[in-house]
N, C-alpha and C positions, 0 to 999 in steps of 0.2 A: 504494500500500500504506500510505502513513503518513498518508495523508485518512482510509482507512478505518479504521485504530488509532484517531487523533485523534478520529472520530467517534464512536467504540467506549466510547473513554475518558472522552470529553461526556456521552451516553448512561449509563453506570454512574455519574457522577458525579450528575447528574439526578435518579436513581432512587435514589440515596442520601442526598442532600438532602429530596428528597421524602418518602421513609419516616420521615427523622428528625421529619422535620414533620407527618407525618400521625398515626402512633405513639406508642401511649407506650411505657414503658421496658418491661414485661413482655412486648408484642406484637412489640417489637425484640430482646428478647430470643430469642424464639421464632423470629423471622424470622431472625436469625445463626446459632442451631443450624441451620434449615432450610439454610441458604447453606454453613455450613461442612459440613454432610453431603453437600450435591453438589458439593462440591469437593472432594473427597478418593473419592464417587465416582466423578468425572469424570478423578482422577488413576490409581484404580485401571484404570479401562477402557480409558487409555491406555496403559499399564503391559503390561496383555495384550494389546492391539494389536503393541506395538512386539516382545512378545515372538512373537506368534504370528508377524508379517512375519522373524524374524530367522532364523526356526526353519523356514522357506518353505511356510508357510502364509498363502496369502492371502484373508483372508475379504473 
């Protein structure tokens, strides 16, 4: 489990270097909003997962 975090964590790292270096500041800008909107949808969806599982609904 902690290979695959570790490699998880390489990989994001990677690909964050890389955009800072391929991008300029407007296109990273753009790209952050994109990132912070699926991360907040990716919280909300877990949100009504854990609600639906609580509630014994298992989709």
């Amino acid at each position: 489990m902690f290979g695959r975090l570790f490699k998880f964590f390489v990989l994001c790292f990677v690909l964050y270097a890389l955009a800072r270096w391929v991008l300029d500041r407007e296109q990273r800008r753009t790209l952050r909003d994109w990132a912070h909107t699926l991360a907040i949808s990716l919280l909300i969806s877990s949100l009504l997962l854990v609600l639906l599982f609580l509630l014994g609904i298992n989709v």
